[in-house]
KEDOFI-241110 format. One line per 2 residues: number of its first residue (from 0); for each residue x, y, z of C-alpha. Coordinates in Angstrom, 3 decimals. Layout:
N
NUM	X,Y,Z | ...;
// end
This chain:
502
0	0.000,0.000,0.000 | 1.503,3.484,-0.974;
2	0.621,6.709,0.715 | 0.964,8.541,-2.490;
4	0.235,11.940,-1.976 | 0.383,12.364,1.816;
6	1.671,15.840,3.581 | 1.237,17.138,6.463;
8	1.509,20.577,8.935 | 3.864,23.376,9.251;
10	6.859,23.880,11.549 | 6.017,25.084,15.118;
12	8.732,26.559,17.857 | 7.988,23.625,20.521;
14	10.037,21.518,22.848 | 11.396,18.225,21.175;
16	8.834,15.868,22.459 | 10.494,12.570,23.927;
18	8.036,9.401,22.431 | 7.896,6.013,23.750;
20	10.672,3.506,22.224 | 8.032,0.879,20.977;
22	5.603,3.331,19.711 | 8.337,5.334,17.569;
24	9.801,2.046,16.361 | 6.015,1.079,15.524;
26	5.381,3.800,13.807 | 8.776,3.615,11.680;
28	8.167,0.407,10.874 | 4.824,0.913,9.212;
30	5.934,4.469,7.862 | 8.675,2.053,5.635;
32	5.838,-0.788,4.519 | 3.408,1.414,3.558;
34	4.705,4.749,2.757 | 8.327,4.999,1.885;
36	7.939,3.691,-1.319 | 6.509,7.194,-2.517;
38	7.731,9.323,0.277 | 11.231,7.821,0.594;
40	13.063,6.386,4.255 | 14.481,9.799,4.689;
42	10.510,11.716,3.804 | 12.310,13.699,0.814;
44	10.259,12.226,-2.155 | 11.553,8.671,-3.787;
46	12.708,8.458,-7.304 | 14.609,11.856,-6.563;
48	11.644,13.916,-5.248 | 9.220,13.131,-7.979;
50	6.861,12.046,-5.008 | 5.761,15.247,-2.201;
52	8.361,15.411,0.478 | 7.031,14.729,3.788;
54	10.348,16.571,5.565 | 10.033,19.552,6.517;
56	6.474,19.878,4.648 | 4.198,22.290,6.079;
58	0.889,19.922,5.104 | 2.532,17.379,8.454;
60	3.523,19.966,11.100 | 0.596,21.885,13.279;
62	-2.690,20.232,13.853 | -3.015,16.607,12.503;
64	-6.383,16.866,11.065 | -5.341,17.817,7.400;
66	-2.634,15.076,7.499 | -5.492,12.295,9.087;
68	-7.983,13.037,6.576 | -5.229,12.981,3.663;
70	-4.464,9.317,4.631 | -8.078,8.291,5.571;
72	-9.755,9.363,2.389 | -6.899,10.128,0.318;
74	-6.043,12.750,-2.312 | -6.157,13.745,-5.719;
76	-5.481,16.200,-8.642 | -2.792,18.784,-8.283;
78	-1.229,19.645,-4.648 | 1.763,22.109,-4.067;
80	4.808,21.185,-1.535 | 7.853,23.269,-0.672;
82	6.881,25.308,-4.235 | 6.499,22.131,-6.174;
84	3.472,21.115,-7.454 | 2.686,17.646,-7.936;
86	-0.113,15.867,-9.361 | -0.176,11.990,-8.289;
88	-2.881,10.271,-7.234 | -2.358,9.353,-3.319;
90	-5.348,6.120,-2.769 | -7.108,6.240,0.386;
92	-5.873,4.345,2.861 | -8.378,4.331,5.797;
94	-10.058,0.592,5.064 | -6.354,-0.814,5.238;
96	-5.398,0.943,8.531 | -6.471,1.258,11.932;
98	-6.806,4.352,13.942 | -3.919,3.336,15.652;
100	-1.465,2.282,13.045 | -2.386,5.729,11.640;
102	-1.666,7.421,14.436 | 1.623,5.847,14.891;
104	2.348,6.484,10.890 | 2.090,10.439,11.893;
106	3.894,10.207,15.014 | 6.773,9.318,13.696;
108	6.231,11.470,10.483 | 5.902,14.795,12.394;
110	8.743,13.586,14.615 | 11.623,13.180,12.095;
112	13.566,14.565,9.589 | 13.620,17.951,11.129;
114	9.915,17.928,11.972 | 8.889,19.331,15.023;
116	4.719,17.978,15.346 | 2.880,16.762,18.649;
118	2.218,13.212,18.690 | -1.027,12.091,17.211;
120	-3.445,9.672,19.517 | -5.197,6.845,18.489;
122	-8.408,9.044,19.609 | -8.012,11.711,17.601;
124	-7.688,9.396,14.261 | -11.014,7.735,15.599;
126	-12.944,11.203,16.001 | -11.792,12.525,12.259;
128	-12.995,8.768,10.534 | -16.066,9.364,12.357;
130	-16.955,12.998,11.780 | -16.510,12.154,7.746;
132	-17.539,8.328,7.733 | -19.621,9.398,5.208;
134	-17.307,10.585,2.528 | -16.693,8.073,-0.112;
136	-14.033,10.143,-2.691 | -10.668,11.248,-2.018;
138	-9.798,14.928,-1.241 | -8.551,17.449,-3.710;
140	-5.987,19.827,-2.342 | -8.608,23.582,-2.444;
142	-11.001,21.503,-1.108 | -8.867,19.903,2.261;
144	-7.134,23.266,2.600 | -10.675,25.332,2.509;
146	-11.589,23.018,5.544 | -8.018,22.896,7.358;
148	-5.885,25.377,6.082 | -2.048,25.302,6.432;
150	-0.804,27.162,9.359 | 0.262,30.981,8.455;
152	3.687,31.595,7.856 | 5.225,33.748,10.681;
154	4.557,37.687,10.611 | 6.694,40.236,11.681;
156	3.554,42.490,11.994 | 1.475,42.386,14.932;
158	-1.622,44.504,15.757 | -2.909,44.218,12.323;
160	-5.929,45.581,11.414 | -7.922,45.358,7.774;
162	-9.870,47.793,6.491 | -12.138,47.651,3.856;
164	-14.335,49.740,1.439 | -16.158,49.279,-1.335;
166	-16.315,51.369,-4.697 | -14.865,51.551,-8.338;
168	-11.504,53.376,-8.925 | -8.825,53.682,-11.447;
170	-5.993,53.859,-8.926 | -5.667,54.228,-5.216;
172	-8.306,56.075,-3.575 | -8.038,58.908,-0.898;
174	-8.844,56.586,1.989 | -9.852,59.905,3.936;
176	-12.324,60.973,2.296 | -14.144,57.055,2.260;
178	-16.477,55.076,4.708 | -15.729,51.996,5.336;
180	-16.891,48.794,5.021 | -15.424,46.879,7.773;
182	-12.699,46.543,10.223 | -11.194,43.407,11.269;
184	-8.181,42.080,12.857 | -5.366,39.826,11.489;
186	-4.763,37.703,14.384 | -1.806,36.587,12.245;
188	-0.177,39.145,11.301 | -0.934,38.281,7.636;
190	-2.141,40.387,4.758 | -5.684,38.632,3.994;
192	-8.097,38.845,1.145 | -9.917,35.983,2.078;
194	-14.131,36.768,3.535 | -14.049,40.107,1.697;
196	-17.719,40.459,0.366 | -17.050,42.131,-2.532;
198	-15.103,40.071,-5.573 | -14.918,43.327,-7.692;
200	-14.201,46.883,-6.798 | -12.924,47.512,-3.449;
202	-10.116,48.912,-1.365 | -8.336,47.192,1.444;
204	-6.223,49.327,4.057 | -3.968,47.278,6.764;
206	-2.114,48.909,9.509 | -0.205,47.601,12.393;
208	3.280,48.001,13.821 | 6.329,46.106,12.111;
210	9.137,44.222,14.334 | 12.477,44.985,12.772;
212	14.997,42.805,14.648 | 18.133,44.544,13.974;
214	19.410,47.805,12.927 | 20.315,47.810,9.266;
216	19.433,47.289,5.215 | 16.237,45.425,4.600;
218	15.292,44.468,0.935 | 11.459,44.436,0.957;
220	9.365,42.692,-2.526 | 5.771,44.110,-2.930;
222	3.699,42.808,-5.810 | 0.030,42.944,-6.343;
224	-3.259,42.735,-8.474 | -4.235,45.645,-8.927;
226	-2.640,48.552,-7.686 | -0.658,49.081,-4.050;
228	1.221,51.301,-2.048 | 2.917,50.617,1.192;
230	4.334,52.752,4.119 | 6.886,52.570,6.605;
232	7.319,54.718,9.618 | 4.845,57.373,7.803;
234	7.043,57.220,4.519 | 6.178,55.717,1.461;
236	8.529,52.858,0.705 | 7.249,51.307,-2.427;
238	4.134,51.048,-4.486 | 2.624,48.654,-7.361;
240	0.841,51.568,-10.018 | -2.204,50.414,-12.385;
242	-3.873,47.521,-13.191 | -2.158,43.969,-14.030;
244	-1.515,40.427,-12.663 | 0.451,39.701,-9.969;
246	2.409,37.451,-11.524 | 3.245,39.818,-14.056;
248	7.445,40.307,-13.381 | 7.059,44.090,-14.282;
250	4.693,44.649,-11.260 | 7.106,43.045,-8.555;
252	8.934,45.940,-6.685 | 11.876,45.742,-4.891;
254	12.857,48.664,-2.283 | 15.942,48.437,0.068;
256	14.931,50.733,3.116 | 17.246,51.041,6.295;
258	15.431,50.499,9.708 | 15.896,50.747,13.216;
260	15.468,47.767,15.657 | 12.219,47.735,17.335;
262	8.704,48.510,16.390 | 7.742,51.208,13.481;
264	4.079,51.696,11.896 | 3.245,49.988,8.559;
266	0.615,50.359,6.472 | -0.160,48.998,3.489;
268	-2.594,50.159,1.049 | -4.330,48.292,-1.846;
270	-7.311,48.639,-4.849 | -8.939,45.751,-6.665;
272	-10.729,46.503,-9.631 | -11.848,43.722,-11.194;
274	-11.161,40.148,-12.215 | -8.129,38.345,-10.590;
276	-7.037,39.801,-6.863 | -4.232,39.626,-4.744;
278	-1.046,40.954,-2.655 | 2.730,39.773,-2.081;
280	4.413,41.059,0.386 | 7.955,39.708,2.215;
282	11.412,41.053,3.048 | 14.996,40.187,3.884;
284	17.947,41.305,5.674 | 19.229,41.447,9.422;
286	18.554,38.926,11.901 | 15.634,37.048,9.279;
288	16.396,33.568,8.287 | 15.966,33.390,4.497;
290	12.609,35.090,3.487 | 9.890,36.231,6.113;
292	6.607,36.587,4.797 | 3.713,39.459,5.616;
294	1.501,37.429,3.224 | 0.466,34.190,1.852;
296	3.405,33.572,0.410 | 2.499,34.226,-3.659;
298	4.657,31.923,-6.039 | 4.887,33.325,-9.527;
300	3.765,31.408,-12.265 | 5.520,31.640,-15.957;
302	2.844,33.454,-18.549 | 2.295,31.808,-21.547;
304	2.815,34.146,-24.466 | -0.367,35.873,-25.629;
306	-1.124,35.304,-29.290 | -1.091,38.470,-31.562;
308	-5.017,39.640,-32.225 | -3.920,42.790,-34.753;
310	-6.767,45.082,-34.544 | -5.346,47.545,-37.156;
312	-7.024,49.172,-39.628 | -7.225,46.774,-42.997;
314	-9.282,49.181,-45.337 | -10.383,52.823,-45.341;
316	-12.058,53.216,-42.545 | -9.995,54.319,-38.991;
318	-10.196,51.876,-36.094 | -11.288,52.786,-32.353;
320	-10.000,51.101,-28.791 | -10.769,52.351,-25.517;
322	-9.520,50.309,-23.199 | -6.193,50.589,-20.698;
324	-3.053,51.805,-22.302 | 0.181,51.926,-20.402;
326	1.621,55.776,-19.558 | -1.971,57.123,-20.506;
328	-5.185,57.215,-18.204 | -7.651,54.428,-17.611;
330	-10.084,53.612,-20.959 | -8.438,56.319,-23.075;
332	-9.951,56.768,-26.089 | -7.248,55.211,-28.687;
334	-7.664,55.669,-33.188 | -5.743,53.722,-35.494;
336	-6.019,55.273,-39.468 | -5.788,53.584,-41.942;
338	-2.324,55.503,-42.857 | -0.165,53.942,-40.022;
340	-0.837,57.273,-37.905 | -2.486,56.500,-34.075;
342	-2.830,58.074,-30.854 | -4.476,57.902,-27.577;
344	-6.821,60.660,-26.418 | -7.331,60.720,-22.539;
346	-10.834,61.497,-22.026 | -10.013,62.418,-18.697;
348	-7.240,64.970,-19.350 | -9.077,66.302,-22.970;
350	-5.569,65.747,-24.547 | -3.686,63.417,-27.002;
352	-1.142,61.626,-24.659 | 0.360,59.201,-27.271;
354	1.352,58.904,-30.570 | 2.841,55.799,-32.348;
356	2.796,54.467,-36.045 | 2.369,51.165,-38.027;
358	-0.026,49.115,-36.324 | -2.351,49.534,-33.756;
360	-2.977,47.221,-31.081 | -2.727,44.143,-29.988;
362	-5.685,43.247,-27.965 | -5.162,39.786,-26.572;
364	-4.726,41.097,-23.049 | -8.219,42.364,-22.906;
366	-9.696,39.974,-25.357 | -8.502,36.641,-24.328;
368	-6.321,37.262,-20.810 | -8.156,38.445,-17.725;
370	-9.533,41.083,-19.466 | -8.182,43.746,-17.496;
372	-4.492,45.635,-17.095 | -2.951,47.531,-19.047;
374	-0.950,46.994,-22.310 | 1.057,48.840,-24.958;
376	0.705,49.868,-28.435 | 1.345,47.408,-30.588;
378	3.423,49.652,-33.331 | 6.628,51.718,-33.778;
380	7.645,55.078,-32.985 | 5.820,55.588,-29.663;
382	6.605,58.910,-28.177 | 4.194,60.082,-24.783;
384	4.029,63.753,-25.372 | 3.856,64.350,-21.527;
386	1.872,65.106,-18.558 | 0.213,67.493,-18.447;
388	-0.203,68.228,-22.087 | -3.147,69.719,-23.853;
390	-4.907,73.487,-22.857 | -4.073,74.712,-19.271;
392	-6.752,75.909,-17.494 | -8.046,76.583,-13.919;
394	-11.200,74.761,-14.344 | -10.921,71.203,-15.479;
396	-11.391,69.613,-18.688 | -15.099,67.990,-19.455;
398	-15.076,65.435,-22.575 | -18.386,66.027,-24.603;
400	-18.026,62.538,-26.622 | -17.136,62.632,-30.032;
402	-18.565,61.938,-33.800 | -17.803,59.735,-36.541;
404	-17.360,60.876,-40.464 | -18.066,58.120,-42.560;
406	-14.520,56.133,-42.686 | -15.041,56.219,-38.650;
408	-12.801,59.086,-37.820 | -13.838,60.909,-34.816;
410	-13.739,64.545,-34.264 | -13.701,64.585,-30.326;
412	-15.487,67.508,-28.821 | -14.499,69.141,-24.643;
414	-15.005,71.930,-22.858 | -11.952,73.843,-21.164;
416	-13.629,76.686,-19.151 | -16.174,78.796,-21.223;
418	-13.937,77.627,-24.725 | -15.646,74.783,-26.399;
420	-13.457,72.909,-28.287 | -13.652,70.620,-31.556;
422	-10.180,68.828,-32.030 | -10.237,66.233,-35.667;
424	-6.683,64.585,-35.945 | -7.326,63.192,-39.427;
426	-4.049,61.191,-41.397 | -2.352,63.040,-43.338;
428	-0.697,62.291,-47.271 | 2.139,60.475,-45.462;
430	2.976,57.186,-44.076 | 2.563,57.862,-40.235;
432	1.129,61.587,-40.301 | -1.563,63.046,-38.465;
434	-3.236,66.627,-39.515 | -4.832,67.438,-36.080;
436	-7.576,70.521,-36.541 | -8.735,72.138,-33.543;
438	-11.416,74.527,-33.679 | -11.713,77.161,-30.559;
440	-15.074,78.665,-29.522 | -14.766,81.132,-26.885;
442	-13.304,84.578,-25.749 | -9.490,85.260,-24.995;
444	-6.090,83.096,-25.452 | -5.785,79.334,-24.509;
446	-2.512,78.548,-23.701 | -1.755,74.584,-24.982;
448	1.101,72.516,-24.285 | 2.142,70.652,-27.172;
450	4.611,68.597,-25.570 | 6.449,68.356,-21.862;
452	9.733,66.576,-20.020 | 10.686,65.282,-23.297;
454	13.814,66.340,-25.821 | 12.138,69.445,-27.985;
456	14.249,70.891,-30.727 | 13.447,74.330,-33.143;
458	14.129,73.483,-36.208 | 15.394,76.339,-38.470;
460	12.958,75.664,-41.312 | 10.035,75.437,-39.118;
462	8.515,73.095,-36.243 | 9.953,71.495,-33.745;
464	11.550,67.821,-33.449 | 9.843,66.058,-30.278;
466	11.913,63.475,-29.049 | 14.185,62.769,-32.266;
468	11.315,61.067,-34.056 | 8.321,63.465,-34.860;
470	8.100,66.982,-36.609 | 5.414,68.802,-35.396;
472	4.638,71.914,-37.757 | 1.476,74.616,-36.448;
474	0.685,77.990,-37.596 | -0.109,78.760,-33.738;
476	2.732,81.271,-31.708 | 4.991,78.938,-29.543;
478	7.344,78.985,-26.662 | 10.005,76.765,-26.242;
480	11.893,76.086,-22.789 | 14.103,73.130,-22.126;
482	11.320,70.527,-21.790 | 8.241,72.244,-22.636;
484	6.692,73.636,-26.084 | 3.627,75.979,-25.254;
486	1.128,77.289,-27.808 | -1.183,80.452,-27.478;
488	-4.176,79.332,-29.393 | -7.053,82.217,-29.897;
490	-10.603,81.389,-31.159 | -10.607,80.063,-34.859;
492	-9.471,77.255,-36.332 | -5.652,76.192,-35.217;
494	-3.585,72.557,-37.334 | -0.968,70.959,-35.626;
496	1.239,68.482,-38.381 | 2.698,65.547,-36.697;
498	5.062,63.548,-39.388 | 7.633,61.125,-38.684;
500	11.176,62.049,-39.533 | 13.127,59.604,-41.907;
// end
């Protein structure tokens, strides 16, 4: 009889228990008929760990229940171990054993190879077979662990509370001016997601005071889906900005931070908007063993490559995607024409943000992925004109919508102040360009930035170079400093010329 997939509790700071000679031979004994040929003599795996270690295994250390049930009713599908997954089939073994062979089988389990688990008793096996005598298929691993959890890693962070509110935002809200939800405690020590009402939409604040054992350099990793922010001692230390998976590489931050020994305030701040959800917190350095976790710990999974899904314009007509861009706001308005020559508009900011030429997008993150998070344009030339860009004003921008002409090129119309404004970027005769009309309704100048904290050059036969790779030509009056090109627009009818340079 093989215990196939059998593991068992996590690591507890106890006493080394002394067992009885006869039992701990007894329970060796049976431990090598029935379960080393999976799990090895030494617990590591046989066949060079192709089978779950039991050693040092976090599903055989704590409370025996987990373990118990694994070997009365056995296991099945896939099961992680020591950041291995495994998928065996582990038969159930409670027909063949007795409660106290069982009990004997753990004993010595949780008792060796660096194991530190309280003897199991024939009477506790007896009480778990009969509070699931009924059950009549083998476990899968969500469904033991929903039921009896592995113990939480140890947390540096004690008097942790969760807060938690409710709405829809496209980045981290201003907790202060919010109501919350709820307020709970984290017994643990552990940032939690878990009993949260709401899948969708909603903020989560934790704060509690963080133990740093020594004085020195501590190298802290913060990742999370969506966005997140974390403080230290008051300070900001690191944050996670925009939407995306956590597993995504790009969205794992590393901050060295030097701390004092003792206790300092942490709080950690984090958004979920929609679809997938979680947060990975853990540091290094002085006086910590390897890596200490403030969070499940979150093991990063390789993405398969997304196929291409080219949504670029194949005929006349222009092509429209609003959706998340990266370095632009959330569901910018983006056009792809037919000539190679796209942009983003941010409706929230009433300006174009981005240009780029050649194709458009490719929209397999949002199509076929998770559907959310943010991706980039899928052509050449990409230049982000800046931020802020567009007409300055004291009262804020208010996008009207826009219309389509008949090839589905939108003239977008927004109010800045009293000036109503009609802005058409149409392609131009050339491979890339963009004719951008803007029509001004309204009394006085409008000052417009045309581009900011990006290389501007005058060129002596007219316009300016942004950024080595675009001319932009306009018959509006301009100012040039040493990362900033300002137009005075009056009311009329103004063209900016964006062509690519050879």
């Amino acid at each position: 009889m093989r215990l196939r997939h059998f593991h068992v509790f996590p690591a507890v700071a106890l006493t080394v228990f002394a067992f009885p000679a006869s039992a701990e031979e007894s329970g060796k004994q049976l431990y090598t008929t029935y379960c080393s040929a999976c799990h090895a003599p030494d617990g590591k795996g046989a066949t060079g760990g192709a089978f779950p270690p039991l050693a040092k295994s976090p599903w055989v250390q704590g409370e025996p229940h987990r373990a118990i049930q694994t070997i009365l009713h056995g296991l099945t599908g896939k099961v992680e171990v020591l950041d291995k997954t495994y998928d065996l089939e582990m038969p159930p073994q409670g027909a063949v054993l007795n409660d106290q062979q069982i009990a004997s089988i753990l004993t010595y389990v949780r008792s060796s190879w660096g194991n530190k688990g309280k003897p199991v008793s024939e009477a506790m096996v007896k009480s778990e077979r009969s509070a699931t005598s009924k059950r009549n298929k083998p476990w899968t691993a969500p469904e033991i662990l929903k039921v009896y959890p592995l113990p939480h890693p140890k947390s540096p962070i004690s008097d942790l509370i969760r807060t938690t509110y409710e709405g829809k935002w496209g980045s981290l809200p201003d907790f202060k001016k919010l109501k919350s939800t709820s307020v709970e405690e984290e017994h643990h020590g552990i940032l939690n997601l878990d009993n949260i009402a709401a899948k969708d939409h909603f903020a989560v604040v934790w704060e509690g005071q963080l133990n740093v054992p020594k004085d020195g350099t501590y190298k802290i990793v913060l990742a999370s889906d969506d966005e997140s922010a974390l403080f230290i001692g008051g300070k900001k230390i690191s944050e996670v900005k925009g939407l995306g998976a956590l597993n995504d590489a790009k969205r794992s931050k590393t901050t060295k931070v030097a701390l004092k020994q003792g206790e300092t305030p942490i709080r950690i701040e984090y958004f979920e908007y929609q679809g997938n959800q979680g947060i990975s917190l853990s540091w290094t350095g002085p006086g910590i063993k390897g890596t200490q976790w403030m969070s499940t710990p979150q093991k990063s999974q390789k993405k398969r490559p997304l196929p291409v899904i080219d949504i670029s314009p194949t005929g006349s007509e222009s092509v429209i995607y609003n959706n998340f861009l990266n370095n632009t706001t959330p569901r910018s308005l983006a056009v792809g024409h037919p000539n190679g020559a796209n942009y983003a508009f941010s409706t929230r900011h009433c300006a174009i943000e981005l240009l780029w030429s050649g194709k458009f997008i490719n929209a397999a993150q949002h199509w076929i992925a998770r559907g959310v998070g943010r991706t980039d344009p899928a052509g050449t030339n990409l230049i982000k004109l800046g931020s802020p860009v567009g007409f300055v004003s004291e009262s804020p921008a208010r996008f009207k919508g826009y219309t389509l002409d008949k090839l589905r090129r939108p003239t977008l119309k927004y109010l800045i102040g009293e000036h109503e404004i009609t802005d058409a970027p149409m392609p131009g005769d050339k491979p890339g360009q963009m004719v951008r009309t803007i029509t001004i309704k309204g009394s006085g100048t409008l000052p417009f930035i045309a581009a900011k904290g990006i290389k501007i050059e005058s060129k002596a036969s007219g316009g300016f170079v942004l950024g080595d790779t675009w001319l932009l030509t306009t018959d509006a009056k301009s100012q040039v400093t040493a990362d900033s090109l300002t137009l005075e627009f009056t009311p009329g009818t103004h063209t900016l010329t964006y062509t690519l340079i050879p």
